[in-house]
mmJSON file of the N, C-alpha and C atoms, coordinates in Angstrom:
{"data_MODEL":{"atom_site":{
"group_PDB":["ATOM","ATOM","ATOM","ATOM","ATOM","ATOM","ATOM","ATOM","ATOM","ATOM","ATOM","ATOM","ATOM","ATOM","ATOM","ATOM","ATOM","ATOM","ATOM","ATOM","ATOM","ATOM","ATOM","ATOM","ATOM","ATOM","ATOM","ATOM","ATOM","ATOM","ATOM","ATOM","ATOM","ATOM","ATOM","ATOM","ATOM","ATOM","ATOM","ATOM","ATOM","ATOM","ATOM","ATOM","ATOM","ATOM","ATOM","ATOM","ATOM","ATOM","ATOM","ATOM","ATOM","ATOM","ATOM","ATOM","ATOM","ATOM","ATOM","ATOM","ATOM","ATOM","ATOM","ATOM","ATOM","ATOM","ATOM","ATOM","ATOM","ATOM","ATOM","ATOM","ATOM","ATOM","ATOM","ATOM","ATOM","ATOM","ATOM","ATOM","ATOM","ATOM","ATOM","ATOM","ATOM","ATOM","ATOM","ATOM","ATOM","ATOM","ATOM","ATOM","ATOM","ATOM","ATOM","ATOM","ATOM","ATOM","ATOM","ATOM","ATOM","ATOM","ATOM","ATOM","ATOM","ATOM","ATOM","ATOM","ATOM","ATOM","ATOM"],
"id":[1,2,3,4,5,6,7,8,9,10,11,12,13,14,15,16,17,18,19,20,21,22,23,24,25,26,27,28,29,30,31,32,33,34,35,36,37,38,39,40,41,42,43,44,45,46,47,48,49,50,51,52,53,54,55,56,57,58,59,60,61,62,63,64,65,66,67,68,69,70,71,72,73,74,75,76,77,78,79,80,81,82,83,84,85,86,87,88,89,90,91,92,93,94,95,96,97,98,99,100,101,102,103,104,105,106,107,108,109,110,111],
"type_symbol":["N","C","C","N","C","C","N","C","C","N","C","C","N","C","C","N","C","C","N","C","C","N","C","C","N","C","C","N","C","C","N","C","C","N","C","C","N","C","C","N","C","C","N","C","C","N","C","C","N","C","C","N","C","C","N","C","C","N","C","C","N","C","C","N","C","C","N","C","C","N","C","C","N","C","C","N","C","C","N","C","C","N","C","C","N","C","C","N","C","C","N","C","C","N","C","C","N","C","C","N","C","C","N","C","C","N","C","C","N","C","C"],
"label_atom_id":["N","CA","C","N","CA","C","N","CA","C","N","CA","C","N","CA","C","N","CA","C","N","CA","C","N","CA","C","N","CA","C","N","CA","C","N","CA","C","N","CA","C","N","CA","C","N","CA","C","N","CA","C","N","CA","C","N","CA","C","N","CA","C","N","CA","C","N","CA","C","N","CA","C","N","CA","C","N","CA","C","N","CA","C","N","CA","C","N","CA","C","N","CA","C","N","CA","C","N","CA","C","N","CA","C","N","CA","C","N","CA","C","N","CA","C","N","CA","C","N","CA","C","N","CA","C","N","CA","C"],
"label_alt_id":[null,null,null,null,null,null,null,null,null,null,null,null,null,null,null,null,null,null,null,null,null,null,null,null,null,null,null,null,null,null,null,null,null,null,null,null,null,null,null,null,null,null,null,null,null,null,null,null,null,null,null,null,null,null,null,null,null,null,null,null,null,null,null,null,null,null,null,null,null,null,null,null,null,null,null,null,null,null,null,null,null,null,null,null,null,null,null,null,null,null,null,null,null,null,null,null,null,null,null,null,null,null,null,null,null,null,null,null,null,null,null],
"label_comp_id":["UNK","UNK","UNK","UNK","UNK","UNK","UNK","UNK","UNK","UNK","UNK","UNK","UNK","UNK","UNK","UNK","UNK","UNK","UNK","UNK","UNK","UNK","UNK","UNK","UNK","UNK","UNK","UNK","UNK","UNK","UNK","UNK","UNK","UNK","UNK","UNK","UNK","UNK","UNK","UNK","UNK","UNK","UNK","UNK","UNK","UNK","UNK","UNK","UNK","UNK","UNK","UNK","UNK","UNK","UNK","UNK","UNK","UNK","UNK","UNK","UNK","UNK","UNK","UNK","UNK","UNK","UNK","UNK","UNK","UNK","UNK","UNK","UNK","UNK","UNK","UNK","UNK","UNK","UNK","UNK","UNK","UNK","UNK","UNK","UNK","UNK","UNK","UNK","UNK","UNK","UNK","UNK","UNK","UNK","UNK","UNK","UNK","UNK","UNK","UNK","UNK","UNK","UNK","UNK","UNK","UNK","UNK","UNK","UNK","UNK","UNK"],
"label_asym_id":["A","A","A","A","A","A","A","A","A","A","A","A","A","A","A","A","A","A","A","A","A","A","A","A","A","A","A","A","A","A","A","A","A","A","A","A","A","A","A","A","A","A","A","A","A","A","A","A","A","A","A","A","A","A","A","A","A","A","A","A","A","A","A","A","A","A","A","A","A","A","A","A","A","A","A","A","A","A","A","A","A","A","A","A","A","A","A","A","A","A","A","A","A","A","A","A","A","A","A","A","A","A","A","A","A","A","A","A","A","A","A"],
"label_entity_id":["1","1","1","1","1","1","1","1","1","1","1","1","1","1","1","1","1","1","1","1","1","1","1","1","1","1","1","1","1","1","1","1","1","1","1","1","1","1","1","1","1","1","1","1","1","1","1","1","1","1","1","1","1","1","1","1","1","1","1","1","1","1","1","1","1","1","1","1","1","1","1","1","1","1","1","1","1","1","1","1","1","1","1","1","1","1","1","1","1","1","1","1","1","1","1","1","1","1","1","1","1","1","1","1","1","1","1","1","1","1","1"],
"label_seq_id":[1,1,1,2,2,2,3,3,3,4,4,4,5,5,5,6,6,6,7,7,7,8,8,8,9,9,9,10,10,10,11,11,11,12,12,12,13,13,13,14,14,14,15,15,15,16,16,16,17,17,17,18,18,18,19,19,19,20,20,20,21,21,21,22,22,22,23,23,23,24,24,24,25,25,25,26,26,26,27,27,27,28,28,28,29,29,29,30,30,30,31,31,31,32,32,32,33,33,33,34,34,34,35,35,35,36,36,36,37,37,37],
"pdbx_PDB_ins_code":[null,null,null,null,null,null,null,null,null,null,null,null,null,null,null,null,null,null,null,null,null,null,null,null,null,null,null,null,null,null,null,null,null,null,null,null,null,null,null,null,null,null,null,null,null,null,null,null,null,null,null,null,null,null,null,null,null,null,null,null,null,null,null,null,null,null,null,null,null,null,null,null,null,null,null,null,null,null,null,null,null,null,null,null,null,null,null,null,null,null,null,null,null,null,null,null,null,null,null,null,null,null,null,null,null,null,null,null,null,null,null],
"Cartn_x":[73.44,73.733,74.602,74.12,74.788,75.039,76.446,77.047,77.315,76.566,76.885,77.467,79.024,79.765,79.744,79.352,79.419,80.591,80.776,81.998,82.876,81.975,83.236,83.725,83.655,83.889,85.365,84.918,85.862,86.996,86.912,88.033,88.723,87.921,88.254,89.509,89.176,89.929,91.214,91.158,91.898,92.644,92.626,93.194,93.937,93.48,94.154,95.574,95.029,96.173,97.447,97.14,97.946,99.237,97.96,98.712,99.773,99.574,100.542,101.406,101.195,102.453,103.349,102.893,103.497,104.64,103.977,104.87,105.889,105.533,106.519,107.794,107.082,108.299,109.243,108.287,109.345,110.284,110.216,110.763,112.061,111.847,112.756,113.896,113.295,114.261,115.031,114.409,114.622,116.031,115.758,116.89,117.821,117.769,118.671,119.367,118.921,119.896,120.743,120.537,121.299,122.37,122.047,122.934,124.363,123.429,124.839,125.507,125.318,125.839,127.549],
"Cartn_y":[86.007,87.449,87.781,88.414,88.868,90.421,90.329,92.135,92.505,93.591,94.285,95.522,95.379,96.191,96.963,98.608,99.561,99.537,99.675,100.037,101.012,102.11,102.928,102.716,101.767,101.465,100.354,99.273,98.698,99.68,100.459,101.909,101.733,102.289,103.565,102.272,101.438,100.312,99.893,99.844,99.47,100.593,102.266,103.552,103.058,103.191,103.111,101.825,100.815,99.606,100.303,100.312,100.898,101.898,102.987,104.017,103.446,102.73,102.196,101.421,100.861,99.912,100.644,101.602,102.7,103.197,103.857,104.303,103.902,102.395,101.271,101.033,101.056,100.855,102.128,103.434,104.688,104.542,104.032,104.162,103.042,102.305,101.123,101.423,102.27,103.073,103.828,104.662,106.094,105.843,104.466,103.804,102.814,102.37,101.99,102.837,103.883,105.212,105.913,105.937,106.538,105.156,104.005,102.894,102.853,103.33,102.981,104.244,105.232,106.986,106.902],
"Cartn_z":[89.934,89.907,88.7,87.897,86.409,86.45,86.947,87.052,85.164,84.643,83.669,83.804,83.129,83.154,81.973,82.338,80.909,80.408,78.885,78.13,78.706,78.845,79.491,80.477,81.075,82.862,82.332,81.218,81.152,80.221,79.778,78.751,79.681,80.93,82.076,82.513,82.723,83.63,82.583,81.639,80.361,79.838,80.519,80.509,81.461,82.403,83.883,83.877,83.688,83.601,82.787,81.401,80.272,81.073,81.161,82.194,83.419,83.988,85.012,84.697,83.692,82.465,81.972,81.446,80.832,81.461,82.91,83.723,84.361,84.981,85.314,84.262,82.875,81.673,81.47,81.938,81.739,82.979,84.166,85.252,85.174,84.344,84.278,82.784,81.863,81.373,81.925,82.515,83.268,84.114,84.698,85.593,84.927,83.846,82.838,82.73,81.957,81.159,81.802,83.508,84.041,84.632,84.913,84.852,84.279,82.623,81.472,81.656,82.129,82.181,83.3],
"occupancy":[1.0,1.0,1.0,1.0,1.0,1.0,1.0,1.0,1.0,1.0,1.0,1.0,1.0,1.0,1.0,1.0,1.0,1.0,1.0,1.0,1.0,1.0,1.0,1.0,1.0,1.0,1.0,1.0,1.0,1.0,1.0,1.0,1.0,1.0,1.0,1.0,1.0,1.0,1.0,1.0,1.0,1.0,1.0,1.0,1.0,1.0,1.0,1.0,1.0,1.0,1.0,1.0,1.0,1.0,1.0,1.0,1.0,1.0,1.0,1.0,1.0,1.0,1.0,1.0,1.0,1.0,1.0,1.0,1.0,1.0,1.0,1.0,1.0,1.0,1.0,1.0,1.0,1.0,1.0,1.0,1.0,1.0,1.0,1.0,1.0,1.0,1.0,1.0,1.0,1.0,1.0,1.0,1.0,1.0,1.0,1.0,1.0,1.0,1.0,1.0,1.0,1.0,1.0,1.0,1.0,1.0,1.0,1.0,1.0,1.0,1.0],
"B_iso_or_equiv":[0.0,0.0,0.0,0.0,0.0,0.0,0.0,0.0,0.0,0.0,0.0,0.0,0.0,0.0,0.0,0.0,0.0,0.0,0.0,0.0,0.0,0.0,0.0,0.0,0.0,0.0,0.0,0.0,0.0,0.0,0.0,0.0,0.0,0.0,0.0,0.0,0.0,0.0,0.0,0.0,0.0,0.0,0.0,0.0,0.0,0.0,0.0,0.0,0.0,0.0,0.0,0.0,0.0,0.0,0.0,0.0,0.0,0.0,0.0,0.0,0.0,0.0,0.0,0.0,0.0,0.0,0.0,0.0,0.0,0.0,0.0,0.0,0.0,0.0,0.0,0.0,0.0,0.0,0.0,0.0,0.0,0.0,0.0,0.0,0.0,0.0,0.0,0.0,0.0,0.0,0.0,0.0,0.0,0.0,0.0,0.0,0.0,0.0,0.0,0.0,0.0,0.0,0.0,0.0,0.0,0.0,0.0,0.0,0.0,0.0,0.0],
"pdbx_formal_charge":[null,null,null,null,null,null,null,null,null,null,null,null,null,null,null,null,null,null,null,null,null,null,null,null,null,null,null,null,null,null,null,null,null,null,null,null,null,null,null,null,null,null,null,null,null,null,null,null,null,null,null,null,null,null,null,null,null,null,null,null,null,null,null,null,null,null,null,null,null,null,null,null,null,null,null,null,null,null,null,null,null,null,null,null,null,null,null,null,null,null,null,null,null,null,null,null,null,null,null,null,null,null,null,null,null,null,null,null,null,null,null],
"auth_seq_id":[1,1,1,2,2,2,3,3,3,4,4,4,5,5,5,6,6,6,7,7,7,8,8,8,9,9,9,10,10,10,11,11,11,12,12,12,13,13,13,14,14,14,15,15,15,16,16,16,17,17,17,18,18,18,19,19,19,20,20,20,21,21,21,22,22,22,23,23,23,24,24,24,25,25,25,26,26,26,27,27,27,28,28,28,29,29,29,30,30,30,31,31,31,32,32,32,33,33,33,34,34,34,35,35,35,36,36,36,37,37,37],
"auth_comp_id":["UNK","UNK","UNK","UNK","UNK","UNK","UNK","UNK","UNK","UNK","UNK","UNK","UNK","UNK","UNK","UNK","UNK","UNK","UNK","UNK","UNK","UNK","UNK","UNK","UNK","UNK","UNK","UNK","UNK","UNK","UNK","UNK","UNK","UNK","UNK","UNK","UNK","UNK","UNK","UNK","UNK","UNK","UNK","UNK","UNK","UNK","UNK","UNK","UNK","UNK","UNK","UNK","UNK","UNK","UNK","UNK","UNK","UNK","UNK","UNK","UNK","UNK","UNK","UNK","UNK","UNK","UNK","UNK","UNK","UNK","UNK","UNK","UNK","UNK","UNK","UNK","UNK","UNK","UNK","UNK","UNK","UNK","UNK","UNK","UNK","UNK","UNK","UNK","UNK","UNK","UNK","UNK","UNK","UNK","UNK","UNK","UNK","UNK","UNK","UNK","UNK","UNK","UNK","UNK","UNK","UNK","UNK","UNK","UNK","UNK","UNK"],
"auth_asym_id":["A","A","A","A","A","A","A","A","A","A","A","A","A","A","A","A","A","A","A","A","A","A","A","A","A","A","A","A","A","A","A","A","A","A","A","A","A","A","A","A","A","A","A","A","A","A","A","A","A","A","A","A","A","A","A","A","A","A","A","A","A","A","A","A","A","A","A","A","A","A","A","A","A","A","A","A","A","A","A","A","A","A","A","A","A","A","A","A","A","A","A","A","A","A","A","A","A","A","A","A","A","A","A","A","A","A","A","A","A","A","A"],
"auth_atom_id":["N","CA","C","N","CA","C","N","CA","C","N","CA","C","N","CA","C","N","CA","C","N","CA","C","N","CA","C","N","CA","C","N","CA","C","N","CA","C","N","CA","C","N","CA","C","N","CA","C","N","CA","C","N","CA","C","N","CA","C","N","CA","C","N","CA","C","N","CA","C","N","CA","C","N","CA","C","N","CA","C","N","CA","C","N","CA","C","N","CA","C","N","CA","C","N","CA","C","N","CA","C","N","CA","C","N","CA","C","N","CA","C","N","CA","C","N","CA","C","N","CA","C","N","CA","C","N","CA","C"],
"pdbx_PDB_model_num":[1,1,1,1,1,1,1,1,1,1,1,1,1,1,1,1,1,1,1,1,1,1,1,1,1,1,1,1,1,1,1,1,1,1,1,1,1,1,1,1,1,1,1,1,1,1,1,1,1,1,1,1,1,1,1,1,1,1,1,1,1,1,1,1,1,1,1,1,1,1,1,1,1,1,1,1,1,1,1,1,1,1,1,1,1,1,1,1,1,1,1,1,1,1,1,1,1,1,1,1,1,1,1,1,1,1,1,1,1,1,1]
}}}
């Protein structure tokens, strides 16, 4: 069984991750900055 995955499916998945990295890293600033305050 050979699953072919479209490009945009892997973007879409490779948006999405990014996106939740992203957010995790703003949230861990977010809670630093007020740490050092």
């Amino acid at each position: 069984m050979n699953l072919e995955i479209p490009k945009e499916l892997k973007h879409y998945v490779a948006t999405v991750k990014s996106n939740i990295e992203f957010k995790k890293l703003n949230e861990t600033l977010f809670t630093k900055a007020f740490e050092t305050q």
